[in-house]
PDB file of N, CA, C and O in Angstrom:
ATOM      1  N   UNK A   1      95.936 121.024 100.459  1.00  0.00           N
ATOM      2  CA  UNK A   1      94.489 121.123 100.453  1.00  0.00           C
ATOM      3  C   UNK A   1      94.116 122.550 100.079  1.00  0.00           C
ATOM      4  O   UNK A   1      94.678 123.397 100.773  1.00  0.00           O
ATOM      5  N   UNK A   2      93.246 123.035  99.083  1.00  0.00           N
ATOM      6  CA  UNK A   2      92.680 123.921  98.714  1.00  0.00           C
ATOM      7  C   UNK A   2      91.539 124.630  99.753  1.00  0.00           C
ATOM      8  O   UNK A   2      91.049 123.988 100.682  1.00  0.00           O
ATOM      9  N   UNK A   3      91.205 125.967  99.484  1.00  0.00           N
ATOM     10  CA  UNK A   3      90.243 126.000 100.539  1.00  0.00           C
ATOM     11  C   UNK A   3      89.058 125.652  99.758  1.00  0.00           C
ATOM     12  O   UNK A   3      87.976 126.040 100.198  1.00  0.00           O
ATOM     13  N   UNK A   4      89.091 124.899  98.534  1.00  0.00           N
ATOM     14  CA  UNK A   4      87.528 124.828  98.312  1.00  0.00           C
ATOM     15  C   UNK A   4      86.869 123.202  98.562  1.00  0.00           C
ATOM     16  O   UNK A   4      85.783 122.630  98.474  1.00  0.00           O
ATOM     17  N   UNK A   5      88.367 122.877  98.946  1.00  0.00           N
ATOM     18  CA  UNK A   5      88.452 121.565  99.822  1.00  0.00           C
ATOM     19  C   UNK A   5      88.091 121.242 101.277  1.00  0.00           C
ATOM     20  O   UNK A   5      88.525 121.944 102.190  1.00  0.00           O
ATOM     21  N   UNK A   6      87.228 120.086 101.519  1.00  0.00           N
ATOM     22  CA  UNK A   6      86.691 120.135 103.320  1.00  0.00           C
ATOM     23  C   UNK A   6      88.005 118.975 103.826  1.00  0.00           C
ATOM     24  O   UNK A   6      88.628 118.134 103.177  1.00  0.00           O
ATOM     25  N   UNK A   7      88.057 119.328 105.060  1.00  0.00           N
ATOM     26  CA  UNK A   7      88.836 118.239 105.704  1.00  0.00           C
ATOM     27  C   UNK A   7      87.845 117.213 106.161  1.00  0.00           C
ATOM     28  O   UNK A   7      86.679 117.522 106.402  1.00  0.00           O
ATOM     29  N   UNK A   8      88.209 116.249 106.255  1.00  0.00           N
ATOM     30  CA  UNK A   8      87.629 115.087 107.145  1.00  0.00           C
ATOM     31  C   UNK A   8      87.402 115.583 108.506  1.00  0.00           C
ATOM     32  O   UNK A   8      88.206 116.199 109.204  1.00  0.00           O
ATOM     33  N   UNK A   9      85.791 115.117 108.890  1.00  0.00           N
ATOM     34  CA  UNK A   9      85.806 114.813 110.337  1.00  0.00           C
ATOM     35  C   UNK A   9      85.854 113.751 111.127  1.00  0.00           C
ATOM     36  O   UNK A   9      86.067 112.707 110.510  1.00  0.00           O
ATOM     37  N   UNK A  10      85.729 113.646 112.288  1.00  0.00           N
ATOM     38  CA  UNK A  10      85.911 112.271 112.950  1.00  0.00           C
ATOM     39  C   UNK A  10      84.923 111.408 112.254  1.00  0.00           C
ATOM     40  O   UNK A  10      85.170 110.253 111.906  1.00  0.00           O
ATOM     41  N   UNK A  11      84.197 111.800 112.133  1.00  0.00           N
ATOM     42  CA  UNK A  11      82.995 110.226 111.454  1.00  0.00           C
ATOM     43  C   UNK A  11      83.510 109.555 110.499  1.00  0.00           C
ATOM     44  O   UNK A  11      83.308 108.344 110.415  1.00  0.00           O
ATOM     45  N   UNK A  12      84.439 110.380 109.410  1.00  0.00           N
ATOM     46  CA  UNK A  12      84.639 110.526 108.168  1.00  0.00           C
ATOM     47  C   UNK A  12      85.880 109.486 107.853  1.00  0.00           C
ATOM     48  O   UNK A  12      86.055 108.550 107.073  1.00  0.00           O
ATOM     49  N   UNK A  13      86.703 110.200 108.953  1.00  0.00           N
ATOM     50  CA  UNK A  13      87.644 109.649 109.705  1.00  0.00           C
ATOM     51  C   UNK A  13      87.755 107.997 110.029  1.00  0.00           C
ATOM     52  O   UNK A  13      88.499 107.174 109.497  1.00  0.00           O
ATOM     53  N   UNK A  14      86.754 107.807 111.087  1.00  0.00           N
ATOM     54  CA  UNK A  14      86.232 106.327 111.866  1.00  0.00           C
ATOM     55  C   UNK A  14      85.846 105.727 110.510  1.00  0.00           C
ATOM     56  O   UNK A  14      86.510 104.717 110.276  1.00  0.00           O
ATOM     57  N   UNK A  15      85.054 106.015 109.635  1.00  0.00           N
ATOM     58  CA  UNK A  15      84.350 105.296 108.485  1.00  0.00           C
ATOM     59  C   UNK A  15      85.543 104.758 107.689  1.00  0.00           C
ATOM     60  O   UNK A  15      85.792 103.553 107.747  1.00  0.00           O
ATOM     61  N   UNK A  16      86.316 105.606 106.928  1.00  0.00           N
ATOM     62  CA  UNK A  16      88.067 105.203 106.608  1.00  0.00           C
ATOM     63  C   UNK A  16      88.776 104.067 106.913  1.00  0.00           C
ATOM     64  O   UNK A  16      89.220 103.134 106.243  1.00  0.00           O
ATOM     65  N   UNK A  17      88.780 104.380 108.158  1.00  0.00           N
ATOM     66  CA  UNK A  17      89.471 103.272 109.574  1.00  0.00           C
ATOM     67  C   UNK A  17      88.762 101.935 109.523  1.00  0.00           C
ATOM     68  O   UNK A  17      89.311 100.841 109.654  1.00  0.00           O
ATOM     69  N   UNK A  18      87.481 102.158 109.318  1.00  0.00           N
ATOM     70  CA  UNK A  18      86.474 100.448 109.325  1.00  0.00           C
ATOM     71  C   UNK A  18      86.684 100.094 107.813  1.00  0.00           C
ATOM     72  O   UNK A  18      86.985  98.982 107.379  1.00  0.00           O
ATOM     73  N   UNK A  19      86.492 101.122 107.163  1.00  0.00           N
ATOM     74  CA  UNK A  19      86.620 100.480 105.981  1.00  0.00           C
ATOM     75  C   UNK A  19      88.090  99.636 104.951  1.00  0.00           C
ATOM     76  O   UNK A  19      88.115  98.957 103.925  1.00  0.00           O
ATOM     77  N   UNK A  20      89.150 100.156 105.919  1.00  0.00           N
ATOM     78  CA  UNK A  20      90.372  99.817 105.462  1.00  0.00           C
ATOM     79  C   UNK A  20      90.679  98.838 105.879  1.00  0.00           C
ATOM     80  O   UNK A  20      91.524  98.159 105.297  1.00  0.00           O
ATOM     81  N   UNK A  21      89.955  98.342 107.304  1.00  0.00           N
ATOM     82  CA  UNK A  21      89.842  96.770 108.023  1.00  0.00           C
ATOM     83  C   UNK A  21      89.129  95.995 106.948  1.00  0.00           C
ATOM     84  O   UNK A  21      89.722  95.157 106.269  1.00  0.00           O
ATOM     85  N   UNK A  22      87.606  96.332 106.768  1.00  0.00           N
ATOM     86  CA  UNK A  22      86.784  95.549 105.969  1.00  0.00           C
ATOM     87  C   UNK A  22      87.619  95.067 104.735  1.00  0.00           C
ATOM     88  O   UNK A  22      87.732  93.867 104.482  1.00  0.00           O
ATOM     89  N   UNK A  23      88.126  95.922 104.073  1.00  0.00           N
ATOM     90  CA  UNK A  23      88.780  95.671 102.975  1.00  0.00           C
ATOM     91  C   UNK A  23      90.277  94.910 102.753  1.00  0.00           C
ATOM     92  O   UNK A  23      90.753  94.321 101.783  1.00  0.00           O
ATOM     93  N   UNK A  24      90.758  95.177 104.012  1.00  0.00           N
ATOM     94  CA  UNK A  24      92.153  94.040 104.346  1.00  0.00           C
ATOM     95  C   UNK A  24      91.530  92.552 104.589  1.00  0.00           C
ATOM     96  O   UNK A  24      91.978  91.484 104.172  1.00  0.00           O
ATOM     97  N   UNK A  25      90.548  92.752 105.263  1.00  0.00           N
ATOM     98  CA  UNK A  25      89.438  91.318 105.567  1.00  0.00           C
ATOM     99  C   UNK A  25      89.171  90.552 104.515  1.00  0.00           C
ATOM    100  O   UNK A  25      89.393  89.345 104.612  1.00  0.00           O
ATOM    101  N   UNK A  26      88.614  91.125 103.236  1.00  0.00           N
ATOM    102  CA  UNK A  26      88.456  90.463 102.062  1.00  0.00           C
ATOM    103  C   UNK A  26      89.475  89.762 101.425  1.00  0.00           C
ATOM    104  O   UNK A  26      89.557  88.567 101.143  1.00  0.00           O
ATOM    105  N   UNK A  27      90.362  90.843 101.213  1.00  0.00           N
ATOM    106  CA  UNK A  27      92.376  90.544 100.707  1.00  0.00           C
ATOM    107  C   UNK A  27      92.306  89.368 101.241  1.00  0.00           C
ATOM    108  O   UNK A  27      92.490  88.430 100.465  1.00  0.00           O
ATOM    109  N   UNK A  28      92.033  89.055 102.654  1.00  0.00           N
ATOM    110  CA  UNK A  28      92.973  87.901 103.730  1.00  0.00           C
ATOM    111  C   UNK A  28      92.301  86.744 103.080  1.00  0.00           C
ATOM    112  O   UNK A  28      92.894  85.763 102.633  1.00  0.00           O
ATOM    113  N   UNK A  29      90.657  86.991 103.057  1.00  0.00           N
ATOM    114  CA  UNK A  29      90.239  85.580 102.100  1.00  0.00           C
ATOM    115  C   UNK A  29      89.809  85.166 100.992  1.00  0.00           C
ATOM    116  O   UNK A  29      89.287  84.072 100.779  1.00  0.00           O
ATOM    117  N   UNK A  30      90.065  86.258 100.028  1.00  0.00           N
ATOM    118  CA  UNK A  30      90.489  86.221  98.608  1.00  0.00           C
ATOM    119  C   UNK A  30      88.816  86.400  98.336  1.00  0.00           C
ATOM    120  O   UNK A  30      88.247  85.738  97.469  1.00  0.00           O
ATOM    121  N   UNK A  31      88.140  87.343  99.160  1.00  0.00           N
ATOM    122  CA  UNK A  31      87.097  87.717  98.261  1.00  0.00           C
ATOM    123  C   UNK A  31      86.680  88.979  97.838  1.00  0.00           C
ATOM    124  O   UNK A  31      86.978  90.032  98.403  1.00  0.00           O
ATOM    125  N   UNK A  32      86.206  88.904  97.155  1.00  0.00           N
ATOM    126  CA  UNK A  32      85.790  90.833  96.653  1.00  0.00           C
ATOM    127  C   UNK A  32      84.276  91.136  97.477  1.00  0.00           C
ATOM    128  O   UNK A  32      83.536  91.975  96.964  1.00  0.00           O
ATOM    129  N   UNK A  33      84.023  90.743  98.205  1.00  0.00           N
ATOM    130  CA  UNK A  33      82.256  91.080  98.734  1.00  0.00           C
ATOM    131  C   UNK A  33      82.720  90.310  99.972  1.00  0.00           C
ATOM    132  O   UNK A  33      83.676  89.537 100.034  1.00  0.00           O
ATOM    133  N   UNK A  34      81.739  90.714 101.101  1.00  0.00           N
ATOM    134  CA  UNK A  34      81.591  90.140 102.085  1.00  0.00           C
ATOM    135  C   UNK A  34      80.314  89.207 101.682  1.00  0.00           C
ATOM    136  O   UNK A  34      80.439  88.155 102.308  1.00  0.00           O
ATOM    137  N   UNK A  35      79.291  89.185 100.986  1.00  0.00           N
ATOM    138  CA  UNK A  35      78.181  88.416 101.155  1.00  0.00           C
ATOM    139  C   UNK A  35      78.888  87.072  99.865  1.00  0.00           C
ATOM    140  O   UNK A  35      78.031  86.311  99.416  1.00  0.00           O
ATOM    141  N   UNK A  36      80.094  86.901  99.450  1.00  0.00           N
ATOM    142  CA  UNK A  36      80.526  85.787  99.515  1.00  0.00           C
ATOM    143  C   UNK A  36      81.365  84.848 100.457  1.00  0.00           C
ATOM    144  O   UNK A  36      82.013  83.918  99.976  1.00  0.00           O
ATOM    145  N   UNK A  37      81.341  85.135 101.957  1.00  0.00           N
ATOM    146  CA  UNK A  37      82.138  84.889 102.950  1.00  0.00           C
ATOM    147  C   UNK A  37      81.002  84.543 103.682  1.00  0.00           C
ATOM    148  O   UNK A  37      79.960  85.198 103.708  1.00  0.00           O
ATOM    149  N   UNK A  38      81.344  82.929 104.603  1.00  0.00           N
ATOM    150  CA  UNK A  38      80.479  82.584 105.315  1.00  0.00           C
ATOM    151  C   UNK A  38      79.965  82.513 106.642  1.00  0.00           C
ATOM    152  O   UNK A  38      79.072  81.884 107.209  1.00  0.00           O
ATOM    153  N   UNK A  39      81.323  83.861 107.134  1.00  0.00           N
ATOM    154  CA  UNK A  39      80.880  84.762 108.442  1.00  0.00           C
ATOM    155  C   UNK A  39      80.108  85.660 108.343  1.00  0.00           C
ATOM    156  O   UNK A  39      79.785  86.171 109.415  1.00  0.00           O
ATOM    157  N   UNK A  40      79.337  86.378 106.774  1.00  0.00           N
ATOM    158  CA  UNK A  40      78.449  87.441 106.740  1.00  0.00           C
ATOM    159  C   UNK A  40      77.528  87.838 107.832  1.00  0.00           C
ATOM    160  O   UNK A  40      77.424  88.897 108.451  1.00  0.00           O
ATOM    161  N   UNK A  41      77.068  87.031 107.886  1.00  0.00           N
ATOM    162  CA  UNK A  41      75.977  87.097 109.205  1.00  0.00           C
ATOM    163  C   UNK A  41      77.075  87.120 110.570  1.00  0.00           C
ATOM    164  O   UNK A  41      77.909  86.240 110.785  1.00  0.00           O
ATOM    165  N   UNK A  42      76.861  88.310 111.398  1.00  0.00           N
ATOM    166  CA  UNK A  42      77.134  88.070 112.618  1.00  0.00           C
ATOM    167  C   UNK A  42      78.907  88.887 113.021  1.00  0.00           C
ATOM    168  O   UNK A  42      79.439  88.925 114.130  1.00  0.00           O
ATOM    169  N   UNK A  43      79.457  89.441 111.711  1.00  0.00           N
ATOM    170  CA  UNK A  43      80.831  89.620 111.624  1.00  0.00           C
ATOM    171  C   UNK A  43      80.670  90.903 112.196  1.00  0.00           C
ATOM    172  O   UNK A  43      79.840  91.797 112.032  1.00  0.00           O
ATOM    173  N   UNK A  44      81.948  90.732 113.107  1.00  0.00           N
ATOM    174  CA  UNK A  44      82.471  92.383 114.114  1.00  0.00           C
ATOM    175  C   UNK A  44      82.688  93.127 112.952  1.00  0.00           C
ATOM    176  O   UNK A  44      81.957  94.117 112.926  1.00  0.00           O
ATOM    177  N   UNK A  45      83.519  93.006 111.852  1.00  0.00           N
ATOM    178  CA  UNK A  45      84.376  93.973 111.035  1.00  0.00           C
ATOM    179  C   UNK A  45      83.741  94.443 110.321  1.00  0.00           C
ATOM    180  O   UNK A  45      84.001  95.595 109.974  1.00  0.00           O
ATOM    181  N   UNK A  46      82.315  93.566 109.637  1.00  0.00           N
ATOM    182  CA  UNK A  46      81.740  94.259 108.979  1.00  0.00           C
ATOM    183  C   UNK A  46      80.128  95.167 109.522  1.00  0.00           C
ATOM    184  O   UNK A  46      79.296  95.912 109.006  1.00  0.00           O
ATOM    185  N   UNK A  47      80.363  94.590 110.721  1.00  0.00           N
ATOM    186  CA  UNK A  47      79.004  95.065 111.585  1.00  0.00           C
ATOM    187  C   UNK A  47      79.401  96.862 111.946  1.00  0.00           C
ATOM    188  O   UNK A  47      78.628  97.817 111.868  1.00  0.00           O
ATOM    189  N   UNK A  48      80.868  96.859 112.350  1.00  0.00           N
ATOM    190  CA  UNK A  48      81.442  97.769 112.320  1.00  0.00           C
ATOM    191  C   UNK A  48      81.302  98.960 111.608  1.00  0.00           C
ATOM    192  O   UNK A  48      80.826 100.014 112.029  1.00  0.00           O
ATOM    193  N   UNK A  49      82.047  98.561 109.759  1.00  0.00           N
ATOM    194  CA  UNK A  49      81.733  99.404 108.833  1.00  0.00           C
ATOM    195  C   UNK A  49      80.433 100.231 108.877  1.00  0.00           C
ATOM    196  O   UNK A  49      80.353 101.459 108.847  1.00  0.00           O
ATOM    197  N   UNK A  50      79.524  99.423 108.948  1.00  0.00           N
ATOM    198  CA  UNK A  50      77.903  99.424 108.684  1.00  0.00           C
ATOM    199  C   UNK A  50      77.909 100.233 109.573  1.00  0.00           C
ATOM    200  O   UNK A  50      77.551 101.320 109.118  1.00  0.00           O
ATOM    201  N   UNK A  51      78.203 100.295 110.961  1.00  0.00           N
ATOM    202  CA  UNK A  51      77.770 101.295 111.806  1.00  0.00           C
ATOM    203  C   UNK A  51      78.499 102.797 111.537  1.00  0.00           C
ATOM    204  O   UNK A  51      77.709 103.718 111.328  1.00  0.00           O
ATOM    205  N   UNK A  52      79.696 103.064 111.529  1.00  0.00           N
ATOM    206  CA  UNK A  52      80.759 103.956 110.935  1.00  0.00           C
ATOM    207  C   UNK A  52      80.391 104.621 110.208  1.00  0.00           C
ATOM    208  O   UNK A  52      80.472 105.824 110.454  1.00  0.00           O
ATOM    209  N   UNK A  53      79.629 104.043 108.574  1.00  0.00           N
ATOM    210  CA  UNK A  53      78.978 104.768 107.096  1.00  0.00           C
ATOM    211  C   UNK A  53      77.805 105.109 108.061  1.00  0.00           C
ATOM    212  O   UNK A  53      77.799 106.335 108.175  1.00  0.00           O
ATOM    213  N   UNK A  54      76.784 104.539 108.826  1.00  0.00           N
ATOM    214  CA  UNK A  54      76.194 105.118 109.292  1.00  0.00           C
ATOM    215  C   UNK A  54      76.244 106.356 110.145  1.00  0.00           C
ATOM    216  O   UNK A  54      75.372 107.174 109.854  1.00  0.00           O
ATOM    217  N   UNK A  55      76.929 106.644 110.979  1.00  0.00           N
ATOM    218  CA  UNK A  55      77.467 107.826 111.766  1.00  0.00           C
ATOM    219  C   UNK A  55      77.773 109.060 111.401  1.00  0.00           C
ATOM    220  O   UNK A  55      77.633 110.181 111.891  1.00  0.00           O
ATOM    221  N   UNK A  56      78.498 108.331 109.836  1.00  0.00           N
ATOM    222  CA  UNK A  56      79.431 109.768 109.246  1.00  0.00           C
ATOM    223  C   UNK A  56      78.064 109.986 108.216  1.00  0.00           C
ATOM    224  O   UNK A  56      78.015 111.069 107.633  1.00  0.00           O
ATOM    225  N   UNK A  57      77.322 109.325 108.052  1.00  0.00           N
ATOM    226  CA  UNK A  57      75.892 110.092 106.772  1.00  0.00           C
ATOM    227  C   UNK A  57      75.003 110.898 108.461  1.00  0.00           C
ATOM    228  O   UNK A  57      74.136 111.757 108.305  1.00  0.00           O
ATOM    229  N   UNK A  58      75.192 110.687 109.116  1.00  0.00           N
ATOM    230  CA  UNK A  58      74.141 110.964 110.575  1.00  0.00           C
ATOM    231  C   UNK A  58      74.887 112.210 111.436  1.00  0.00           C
ATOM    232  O   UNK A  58      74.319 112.862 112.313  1.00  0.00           O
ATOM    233  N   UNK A  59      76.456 112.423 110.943  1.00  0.00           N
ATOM    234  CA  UNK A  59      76.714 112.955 111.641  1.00  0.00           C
ATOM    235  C   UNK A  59      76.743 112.693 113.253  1.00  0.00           C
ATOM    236  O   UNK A  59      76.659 113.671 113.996  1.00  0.00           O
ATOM    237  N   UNK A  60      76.862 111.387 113.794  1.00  0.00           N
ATOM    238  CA  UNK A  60      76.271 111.049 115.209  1.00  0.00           C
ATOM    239  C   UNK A  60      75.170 111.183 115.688  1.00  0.00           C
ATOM    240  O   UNK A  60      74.865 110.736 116.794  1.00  0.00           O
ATOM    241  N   UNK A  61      74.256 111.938 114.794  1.00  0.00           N
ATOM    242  CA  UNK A  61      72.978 112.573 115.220  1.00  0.00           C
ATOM    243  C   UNK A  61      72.147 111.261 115.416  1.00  0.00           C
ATOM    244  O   UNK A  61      71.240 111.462 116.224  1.00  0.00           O
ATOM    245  N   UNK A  62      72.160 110.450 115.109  1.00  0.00           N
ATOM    246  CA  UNK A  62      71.365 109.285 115.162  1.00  0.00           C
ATOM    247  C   UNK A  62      69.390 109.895 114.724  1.00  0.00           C
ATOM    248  O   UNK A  62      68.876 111.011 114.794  1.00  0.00           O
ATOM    249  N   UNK A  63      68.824 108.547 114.306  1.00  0.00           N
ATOM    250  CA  UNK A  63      67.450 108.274 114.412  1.00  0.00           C
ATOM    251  C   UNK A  63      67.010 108.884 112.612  1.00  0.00           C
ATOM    252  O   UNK A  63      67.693 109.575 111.856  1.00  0.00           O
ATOM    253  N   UNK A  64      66.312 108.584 112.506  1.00  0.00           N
ATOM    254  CA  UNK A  64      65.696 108.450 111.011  1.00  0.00           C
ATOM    255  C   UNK A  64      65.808 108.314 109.353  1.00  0.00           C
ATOM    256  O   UNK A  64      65.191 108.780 108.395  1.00  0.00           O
ATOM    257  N   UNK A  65      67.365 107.076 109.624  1.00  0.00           N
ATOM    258  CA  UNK A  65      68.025 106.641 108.787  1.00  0.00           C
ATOM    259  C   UNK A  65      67.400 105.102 108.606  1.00  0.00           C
ATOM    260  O   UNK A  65      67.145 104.432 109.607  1.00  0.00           O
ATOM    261  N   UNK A  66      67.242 104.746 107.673  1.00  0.00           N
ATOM    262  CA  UNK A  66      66.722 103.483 107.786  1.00  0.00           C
ATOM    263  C   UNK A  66      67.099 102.724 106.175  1.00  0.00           C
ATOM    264  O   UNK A  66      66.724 103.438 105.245  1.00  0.00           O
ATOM    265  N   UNK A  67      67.594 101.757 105.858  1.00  0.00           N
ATOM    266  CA  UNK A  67      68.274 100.959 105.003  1.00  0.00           C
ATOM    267  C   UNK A  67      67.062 100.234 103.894  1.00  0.00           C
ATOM    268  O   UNK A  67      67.422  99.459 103.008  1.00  0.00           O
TER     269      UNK A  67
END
């Protein structure tokens, strides 16, 4: 790593971690998107991600992020 390089922080980190689930998730049922899968609504793994990308753009800071 260079120093003009940042390391990962934990958010950055956790977001990685959900996202490498989400994406083994798809592999398992041969889809490329979750909104072709008919657990979309309601899924831990991807409810997960969603929260994770949220955290690491928020920094944990929570409140005035809105989709």
């Amino acid at each position: 790593m260079t120093s003009t390089e940042k390391r990962p922080d934990k958010w950055e980190l956790a977001r990685e971690e959900a996202k490498e689930r989400l994406l083994a998730c798809q592999k398992e049922h041969g889809i490329e998107s979750c909104m072709k899968c008919e657990k979309v609504i309601g899924c831990e793994i991807r409810s997960d991600y969603v929260k994770k990308v949220y955290e690491s753009m928020s920094k944990g800071q929570g409140g005035g992020f809105e989709f």
